[in-house]
C-alpha positions in Angstrom: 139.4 144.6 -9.2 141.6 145.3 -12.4 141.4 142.5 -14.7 144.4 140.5 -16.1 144.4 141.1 -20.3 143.2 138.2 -22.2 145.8 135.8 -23.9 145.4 133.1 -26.9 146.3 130.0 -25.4 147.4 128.7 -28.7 150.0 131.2 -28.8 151.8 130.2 -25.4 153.6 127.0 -25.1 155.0 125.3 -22.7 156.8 126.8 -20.0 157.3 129.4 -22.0 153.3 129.9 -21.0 153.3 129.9 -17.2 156.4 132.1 -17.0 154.6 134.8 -18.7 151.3 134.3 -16.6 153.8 134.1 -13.3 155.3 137.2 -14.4 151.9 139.0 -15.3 150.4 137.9 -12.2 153.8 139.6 -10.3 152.7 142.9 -11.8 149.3 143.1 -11.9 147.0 145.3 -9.5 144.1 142.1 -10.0 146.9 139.7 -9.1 145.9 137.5 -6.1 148.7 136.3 -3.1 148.9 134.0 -0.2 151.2 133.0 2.5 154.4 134.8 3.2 157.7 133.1 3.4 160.5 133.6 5.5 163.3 136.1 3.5 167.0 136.2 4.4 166.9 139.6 6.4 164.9 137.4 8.7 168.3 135.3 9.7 170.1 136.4 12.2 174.1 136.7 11.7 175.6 133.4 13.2 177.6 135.9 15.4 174.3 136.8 16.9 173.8 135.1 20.6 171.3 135.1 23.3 170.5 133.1 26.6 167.7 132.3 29.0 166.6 132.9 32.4 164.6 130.4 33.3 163.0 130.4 37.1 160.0 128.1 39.0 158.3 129.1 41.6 159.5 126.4 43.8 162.1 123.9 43.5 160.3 120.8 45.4 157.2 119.5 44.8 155.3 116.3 45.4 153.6 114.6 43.0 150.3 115.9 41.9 151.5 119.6 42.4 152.1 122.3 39.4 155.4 123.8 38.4 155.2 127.1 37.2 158.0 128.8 35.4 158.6 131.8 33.0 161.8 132.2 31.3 163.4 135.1 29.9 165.2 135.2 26.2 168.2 137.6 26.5 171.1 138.9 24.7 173.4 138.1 26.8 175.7 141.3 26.1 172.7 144.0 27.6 170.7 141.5 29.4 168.0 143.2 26.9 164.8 140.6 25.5 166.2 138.9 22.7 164.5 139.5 19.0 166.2 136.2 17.5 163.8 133.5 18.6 159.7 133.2 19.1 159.8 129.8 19.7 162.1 128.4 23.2 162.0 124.6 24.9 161.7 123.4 27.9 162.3 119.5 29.4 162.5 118.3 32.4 165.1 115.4 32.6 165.3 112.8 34.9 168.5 111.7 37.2 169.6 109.5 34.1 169.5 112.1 32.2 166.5 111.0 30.1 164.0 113.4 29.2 160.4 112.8 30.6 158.4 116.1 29.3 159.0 118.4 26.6 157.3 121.5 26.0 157.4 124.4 23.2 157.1 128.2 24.8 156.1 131.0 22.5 158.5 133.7 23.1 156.5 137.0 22.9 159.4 139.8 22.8 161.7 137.2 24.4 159.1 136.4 27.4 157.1 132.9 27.9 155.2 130.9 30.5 154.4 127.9 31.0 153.9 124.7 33.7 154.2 121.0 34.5 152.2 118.8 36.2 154.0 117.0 38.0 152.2 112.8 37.7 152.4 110.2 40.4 154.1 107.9 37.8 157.6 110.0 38.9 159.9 108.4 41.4 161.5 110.4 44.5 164.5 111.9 42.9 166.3 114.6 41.9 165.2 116.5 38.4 166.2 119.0 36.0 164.2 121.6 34.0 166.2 122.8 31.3 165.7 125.8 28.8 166.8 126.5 25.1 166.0 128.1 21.7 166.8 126.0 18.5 169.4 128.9 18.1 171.2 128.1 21.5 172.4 124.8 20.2 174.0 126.1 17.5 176.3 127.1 19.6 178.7 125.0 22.1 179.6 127.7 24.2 176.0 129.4 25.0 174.9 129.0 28.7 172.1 126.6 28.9 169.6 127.4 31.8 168.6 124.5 34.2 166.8 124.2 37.4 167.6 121.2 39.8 164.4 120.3 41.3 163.3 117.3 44.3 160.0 115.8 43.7 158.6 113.3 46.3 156.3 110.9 45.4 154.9 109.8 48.9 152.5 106.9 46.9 155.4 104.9 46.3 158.2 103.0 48.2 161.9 104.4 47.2 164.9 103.3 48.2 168.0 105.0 49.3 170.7 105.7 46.6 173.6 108.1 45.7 170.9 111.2 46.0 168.7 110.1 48.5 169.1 109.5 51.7 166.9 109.0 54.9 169.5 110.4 58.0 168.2 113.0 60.3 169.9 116.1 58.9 170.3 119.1 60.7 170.3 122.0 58.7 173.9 123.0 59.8 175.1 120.6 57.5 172.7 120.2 54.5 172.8 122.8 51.7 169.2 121.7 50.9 167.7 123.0 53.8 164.8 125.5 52.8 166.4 129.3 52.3 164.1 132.2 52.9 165.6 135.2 51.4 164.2 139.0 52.7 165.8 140.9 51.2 166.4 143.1 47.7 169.9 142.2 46.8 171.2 143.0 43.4 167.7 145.0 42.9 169.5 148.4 43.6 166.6 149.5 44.9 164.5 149.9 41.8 161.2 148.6 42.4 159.8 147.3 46.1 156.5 146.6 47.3 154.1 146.7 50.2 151.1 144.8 51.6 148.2 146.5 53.4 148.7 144.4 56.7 151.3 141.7 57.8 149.4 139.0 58.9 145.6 138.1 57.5 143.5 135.8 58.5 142.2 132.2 55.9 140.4 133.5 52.9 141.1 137.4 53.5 141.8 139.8 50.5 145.1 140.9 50.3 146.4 143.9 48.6 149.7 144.7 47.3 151.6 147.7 45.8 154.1 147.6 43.5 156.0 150.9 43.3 159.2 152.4 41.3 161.9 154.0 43.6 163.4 155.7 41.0 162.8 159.1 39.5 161.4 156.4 36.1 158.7 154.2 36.0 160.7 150.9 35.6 159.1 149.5 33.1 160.1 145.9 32.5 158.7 141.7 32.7 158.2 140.7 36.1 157.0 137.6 38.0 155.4 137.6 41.3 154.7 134.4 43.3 153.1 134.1 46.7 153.7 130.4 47.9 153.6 129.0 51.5 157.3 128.0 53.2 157.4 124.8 55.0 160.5 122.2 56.1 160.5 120.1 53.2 164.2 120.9 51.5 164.1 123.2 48.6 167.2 124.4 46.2 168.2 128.0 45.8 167.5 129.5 42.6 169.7 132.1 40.9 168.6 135.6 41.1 168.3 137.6 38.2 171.4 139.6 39.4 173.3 136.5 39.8 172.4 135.2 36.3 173.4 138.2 35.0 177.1 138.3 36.7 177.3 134.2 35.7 176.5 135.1 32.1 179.1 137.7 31.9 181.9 135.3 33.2 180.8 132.6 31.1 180.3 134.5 27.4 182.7 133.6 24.9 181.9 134.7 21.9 181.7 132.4 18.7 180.9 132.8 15.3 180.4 129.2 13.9 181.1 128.6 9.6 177.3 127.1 9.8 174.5 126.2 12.4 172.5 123.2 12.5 169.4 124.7 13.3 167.4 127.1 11.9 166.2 130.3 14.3 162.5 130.3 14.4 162.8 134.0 13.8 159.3 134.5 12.7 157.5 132.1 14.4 157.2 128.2 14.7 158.9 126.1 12.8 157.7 122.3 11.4 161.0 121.1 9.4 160.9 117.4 7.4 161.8 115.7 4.3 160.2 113.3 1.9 161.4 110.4 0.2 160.9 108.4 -3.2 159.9 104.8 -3.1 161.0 104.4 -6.3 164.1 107.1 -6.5 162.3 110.1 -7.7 163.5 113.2 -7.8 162.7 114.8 -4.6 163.6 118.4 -5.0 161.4 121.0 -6.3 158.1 119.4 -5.2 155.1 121.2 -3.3 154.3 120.1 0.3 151.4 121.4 1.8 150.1 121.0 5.5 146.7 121.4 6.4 145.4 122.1 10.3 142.1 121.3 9.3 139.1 122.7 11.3 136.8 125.9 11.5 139.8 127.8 11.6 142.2 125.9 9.7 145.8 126.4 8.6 147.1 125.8 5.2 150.6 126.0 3.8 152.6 125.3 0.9 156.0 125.1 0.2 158.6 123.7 -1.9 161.1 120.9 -1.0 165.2 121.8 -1.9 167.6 120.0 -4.2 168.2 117.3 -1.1 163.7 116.8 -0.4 163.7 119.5 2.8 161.1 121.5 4.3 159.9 123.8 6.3 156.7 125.5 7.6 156.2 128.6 9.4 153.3 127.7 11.8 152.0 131.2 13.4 150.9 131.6 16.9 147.0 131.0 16.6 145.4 128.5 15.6 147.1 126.5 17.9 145.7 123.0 16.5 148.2 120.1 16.7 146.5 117.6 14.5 148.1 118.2 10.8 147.9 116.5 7.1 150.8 116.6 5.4 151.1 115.6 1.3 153.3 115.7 -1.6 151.3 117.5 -4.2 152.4 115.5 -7.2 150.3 112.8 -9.7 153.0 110.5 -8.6 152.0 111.7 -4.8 151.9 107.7 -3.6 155.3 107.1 -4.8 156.2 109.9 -1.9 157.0 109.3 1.8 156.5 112.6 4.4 159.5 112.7 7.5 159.1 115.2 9.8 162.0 116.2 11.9 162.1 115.3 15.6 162.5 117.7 18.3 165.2 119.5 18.8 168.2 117.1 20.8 169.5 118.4 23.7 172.8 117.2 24.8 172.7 115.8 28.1 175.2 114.0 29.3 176.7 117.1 30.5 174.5 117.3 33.5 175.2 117.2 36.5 173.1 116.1 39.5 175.2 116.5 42.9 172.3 117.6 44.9 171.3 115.5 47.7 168.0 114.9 48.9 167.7 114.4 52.4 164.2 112.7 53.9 163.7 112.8 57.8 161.0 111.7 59.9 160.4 115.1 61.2 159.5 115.8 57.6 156.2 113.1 57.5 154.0 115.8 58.6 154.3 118.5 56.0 154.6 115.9 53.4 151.1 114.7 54.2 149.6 117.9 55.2 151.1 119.1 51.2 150.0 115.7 49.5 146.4 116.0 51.0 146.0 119.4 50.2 146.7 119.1 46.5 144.4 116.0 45.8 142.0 117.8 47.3 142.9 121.1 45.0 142.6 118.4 42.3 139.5 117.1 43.2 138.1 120.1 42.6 139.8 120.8 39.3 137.0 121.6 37.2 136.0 124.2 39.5 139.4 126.0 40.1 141.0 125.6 36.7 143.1 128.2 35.0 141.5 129.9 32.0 143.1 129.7 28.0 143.5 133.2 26.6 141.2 134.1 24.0 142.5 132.9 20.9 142.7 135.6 18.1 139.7 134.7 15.4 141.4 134.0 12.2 139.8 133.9 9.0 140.5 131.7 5.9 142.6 133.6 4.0 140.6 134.4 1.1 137.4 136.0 3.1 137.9 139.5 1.7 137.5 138.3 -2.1 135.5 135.5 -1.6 132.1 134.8 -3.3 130.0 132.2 -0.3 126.9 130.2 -1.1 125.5 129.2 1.8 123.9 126.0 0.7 120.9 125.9 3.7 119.5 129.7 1.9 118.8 127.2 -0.9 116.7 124.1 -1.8 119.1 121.2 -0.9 120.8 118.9 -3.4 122.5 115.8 -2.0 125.6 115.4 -4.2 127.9 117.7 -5.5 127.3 117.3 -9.4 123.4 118.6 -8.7 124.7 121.7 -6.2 127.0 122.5 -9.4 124.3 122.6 -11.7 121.4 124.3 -9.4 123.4 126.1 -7.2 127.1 126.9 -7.8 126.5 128.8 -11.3 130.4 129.4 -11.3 131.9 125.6 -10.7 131.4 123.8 -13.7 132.8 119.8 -14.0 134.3 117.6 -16.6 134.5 113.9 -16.6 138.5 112.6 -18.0 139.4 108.9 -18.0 136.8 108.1 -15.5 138.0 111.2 -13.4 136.3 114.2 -12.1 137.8 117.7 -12.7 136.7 120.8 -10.8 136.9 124.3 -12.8 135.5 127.8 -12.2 133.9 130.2 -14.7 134.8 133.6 -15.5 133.1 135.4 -18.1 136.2 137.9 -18.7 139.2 135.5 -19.0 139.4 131.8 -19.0 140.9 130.6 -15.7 141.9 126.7 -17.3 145.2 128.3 -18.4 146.6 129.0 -14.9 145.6 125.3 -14.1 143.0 123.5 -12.1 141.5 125.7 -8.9 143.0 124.9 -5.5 140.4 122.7 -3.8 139.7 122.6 0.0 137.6 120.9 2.3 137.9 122.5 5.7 141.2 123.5 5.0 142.4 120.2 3.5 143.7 119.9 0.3 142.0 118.0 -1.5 143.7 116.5 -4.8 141.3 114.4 -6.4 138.2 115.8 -7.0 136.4 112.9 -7.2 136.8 111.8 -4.0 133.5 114.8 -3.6 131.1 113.4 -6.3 130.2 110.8 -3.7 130.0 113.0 -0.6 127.3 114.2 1.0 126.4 117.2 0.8 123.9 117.7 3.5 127.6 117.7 5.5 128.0 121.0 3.6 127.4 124.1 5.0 128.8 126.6 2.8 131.0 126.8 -0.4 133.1 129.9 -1.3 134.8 130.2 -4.5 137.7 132.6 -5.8 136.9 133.4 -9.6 140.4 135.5 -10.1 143.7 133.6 -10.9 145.0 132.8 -8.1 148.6 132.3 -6.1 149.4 130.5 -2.8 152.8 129.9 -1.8 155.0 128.4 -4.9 151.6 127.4 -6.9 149.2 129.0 -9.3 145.6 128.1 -9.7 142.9 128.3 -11.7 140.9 129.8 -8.8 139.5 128.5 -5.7 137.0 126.5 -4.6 136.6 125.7 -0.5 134.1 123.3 1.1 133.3 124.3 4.8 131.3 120.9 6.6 129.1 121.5 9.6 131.3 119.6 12.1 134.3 120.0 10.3 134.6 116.5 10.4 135.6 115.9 7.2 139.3 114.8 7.4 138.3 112.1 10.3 136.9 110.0 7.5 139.4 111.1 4.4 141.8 108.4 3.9 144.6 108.0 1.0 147.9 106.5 1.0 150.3 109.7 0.1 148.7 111.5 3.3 150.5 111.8 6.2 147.7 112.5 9.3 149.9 112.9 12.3 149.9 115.5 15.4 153.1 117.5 15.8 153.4 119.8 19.6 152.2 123.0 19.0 153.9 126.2 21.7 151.9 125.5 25.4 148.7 128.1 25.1 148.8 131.0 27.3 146.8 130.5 30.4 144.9 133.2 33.3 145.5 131.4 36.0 143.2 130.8 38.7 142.9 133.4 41.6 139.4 132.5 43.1 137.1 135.7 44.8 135.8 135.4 47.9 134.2 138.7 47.9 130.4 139.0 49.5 128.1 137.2 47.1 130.7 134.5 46.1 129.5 131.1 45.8 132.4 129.5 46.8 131.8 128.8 50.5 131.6 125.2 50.5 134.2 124.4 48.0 137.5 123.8 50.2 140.4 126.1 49.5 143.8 124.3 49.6 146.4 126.2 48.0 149.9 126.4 49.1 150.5 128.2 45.8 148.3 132.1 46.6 149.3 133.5 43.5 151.4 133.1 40.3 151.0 136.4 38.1 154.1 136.0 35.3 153.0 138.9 33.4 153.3 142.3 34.9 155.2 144.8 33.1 154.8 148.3 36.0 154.0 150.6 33.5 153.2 153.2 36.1 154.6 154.4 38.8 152.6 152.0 41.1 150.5 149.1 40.0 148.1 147.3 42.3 148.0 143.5 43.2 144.9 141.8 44.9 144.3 138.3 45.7 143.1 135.7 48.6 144.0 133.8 50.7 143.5 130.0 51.3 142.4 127.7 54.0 146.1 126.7 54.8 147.7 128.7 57.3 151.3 130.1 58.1 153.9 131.8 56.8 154.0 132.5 53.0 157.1 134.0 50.9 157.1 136.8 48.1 158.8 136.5 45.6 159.2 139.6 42.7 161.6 139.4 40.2 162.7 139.7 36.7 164.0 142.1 34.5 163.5 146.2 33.7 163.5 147.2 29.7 167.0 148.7 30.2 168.3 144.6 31.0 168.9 145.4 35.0 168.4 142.4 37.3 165.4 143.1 39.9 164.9 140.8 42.7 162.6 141.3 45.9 161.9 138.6 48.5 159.3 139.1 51.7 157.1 137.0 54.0 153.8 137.2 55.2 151.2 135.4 57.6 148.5 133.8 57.7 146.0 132.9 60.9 
């Protein structure tokens, strides 16, 4: 590593001084930089639009059973995934327009997936599941996705009202009744597929072909979703074709002076403010977050004129419990605000659908609620899978020095490890204080201020608080003897304490920090699909899904693309469902049945 020339420290005053070192440390090859930041060519122009299709794989449920969805971010122009936003939400809002759930979707090239579980503590009622980027409500005119959805909940005694009733209905004159659609309307023949049989028989493999009929492989995102048809009323979903001919009609084009929330371009956004107790200034200052943890997150920015923030959180780790601070000497005269979620403006909803509960309906409600608290009982057994996360290293690994305190003879506090162990962290003692430093033989690092100091991540302020630690909690310490630069700051180094548990921030307590748990994006889940093949040890475990299969990633990049799953236990007829979207932006919808004895 090229080394920084040496300077006389009693020839640089001031600011004078750490503009010179800032500017050195700009140019130089032995110069040491963390954490991007967002630039302006990362802003979209606020002519810039896009929408979502959002679909489930059902639109009633009963309590205890999963909603599935996937939603698409589009320009709404080509129908094409949007590049705007990585970060889209979805709620699911009650008839009084309140919103029960709220859940953050990582967009990955415009795509995401995610569920709900639907709890027993819902009433009978009608629902909404709406969709939107923090970019879509910037603008009044963009078409906001929702599903209307029934759920039953046959634990609890509801009463009739304006959306419920209890009359026989014949299905002449509902427009709930349940609507089975064969067909490939709006596909224009694109993509179809075919099963090996057309019945199968309760826990039989089942394979299925998808294939392009065009001269191209359509290459695209597409959904499939096997579920089981039965007389309980269900609404009719838009099909991609029929989004795409609503969006048209509806797109008005707006280009607004300003926008009140910021596109999460890059990746998730965690927006706040901080406050002075005692009117401070609160512009300028550093605010760092810590996700604190084996793999931790650490960030630092700088607060404008007006005390705003704002983080780019990337997609892994996905930890939600965060430590927020004002690095400042005065950081207890500082409060920490974070920004709430985004507001979605509700009152424009609309729930006309009707929800029409008949006797002859009794039995497939019961047959449906016993078969998912059995599925439930057996949730540990049958539950979907987190992908992998990506392993991310601290930051620093490639230029770090590590000791790894066990390869030596064990000191219990950190003044003693300094002395025997740590040849290049040195201490001084001022006004009762302890103060951290690190030694370099070839420049002295006290002139680009005190090291950065981390304990699993968290930022730790006051030294002192480690001279009292124990360090039989430590397991290693790794040190940066270089000048160093992360985000708006420049230290003296760096010096990072890694416990065994990583336990560390449970038990650190100080006034100026803010410990609070922000929602992180849904994690991307495999989802069960169970394998009864011979050998399988899942005879006795009872098989009672109404839901066969709920693949929301295929993307057909051949010509043909195999599907297998299994059947269940339950019996009858089950719909396919495969649609979604081809590369180009063309609608693809396909809809058939199959049985099972």
């Amino acid at each position: 590593m090229k080394h920084f020339s040496t300077y006389n420290q009693a020839n640089i005053l001031g600011k004078m001084r750490h503009l010179v070192l800032l500017m050195f440390l700009l140019i130089q090859s032995g110069f040491i930089y963390a954490q991007n930041s967002q630039t302006k060519n990362d802003i979209p122009t606020t002519s810039t639009q896009e929408t979502i299709f959002l679909h489930s794989n059902t639109t009633s449920f009963l309590t205890g059973e999963t909603l599935y969805f996937k939603l698409y971010c589009l320009n709404p122009l080509n129908n094409k995934a949007s590049q705007i936003s990585k970060i889209a939400y979805v709620e699911l809002i009650d008839s009084e327009k309140k919103s029960l759930q709220k859940n953050k979707i990582y967009l990955d090239n415009g795509i995401g997936t995610g569920e709900h579980f639907i709890p027993t503590t819902l009433k009978t009622g009608n629902y909404k599941v709406i969709a939107y980027t923090k970019w879509m409500l910037n603008n009044p005119n963009s078409q906001k996705p929702e599903i209307d959805i029934f759920i039953i909940n046959p634990f609890q005694t509801q009463e009739p009202n304006d959306n419920i009733t209890f009359d026989l209905v014949t299905t002449q004159n509902t427009a709930t009744a349940i609507q089975t659609i064969n067909s490939n309307t709006g596909n224009d023949k694109r993509i179809d597929f075919d099963f090996d049989k057309e019945s199968y028989y309760t826990r039989e493999k089942v394979n299925l072909k998808l294939k392009s009929l065009t001269g191209s492989i359509e290459k695209g995102n597409y959904s499939v979703s096997i579920r089981k048809t039965d007389q309980i009323p269900t609404l009719k979903q838009l099909t991609p074709a029929e989004f795409v001919k609503k969006s048209a009609e509806s797109y008005v084009n707006f280009t607004p002076g300003s926008f009140t929330y910021i596109p999460e371009v890059r990746s998730e956004l965690i927006t706040g403010y901080i406050t002075s107790n005692s009117n401070q200034n609160v512009g300028d200052k550093s605010i760092a977050l810590s996700l604190p943890g084996k793999e931790y997150v650490l960030k630092i920015v700088k607060t404008n004129a007006q005390g705003k923030f704002a983080f780019l959180l990337d997609q892994f780790p996905n930890f939600p419990n965060a430590i927020l601070q004002v690095i400042d000497e005065n950081r207890n005269d500082y409060t920490v605000n974070l920004d709430p979620f985004p507001k979605f403006d509700t009152s424009s909803l609309q729930f006309i659908s009707k929800l029409n509960l008949s006797p002859e309906l009794k039995k497939d409600i019961e047959e449906r609620s016993t078969a998912s608290q059995i599925q439930n009982a057996y949730y540990q057994i049958k539950k979907d899978s987190l992908v992998t996360e990506a392993v991310m290293n601290p930051f620093f690994t490639t230029i770090e020095k590590s000791y790894v305190l066990d390869d030596y003879t064990r000191f219990p506090t950190l003044k003693e490890n300094i002395v025997e162990v740590i040849v290049e962290l040195y201490y001084r003692r001022n006004n009762g204080k302890y103060q951290l430093h690190i030694r370099n033989n070839q420049k002295d690092l006290e002139m680009y201020g005190p090291p950065l100091v981390l304990v699993d991540g968290l930022l730790i302020q006051d030294p002192s608080d480690l001279f009292d630690y124990n360090m039989a909690n430590v397991s290693r310490v790794s040190l940066i003897t270089e000048p160093y630069v992360y985000g708006p700051n420049l230290y003296g180094g760096l010096v990072s304490f890694e416990t065994k548990n990583n336990e560390f921030s449970e038990n650190y307590v100080k006034k100026y920090l803010k410990i609070t748990e922000i929602q992180r994006p849904n994690p991307e889940k495999v989802y069960n699909n169970p394998d009864y093949s011979p050998g399988n040890k899942l005879q006795r475990v009872p098989d009672y899904r109404y839901q066969l299969l709920w693949k929301p990633d295929i993307k057909l990049n051949t010509k043909e693309e195999d599907l297998s799953f299994y059947t269940s236990d339950i019996k009858g007829n089950f719909e396919v469902i495969l649609e979604g979207f081809t590369e180009n932006g063309q609608p693809v919808y396909v809809s058939k049945n199959i049985t099972v004895k």
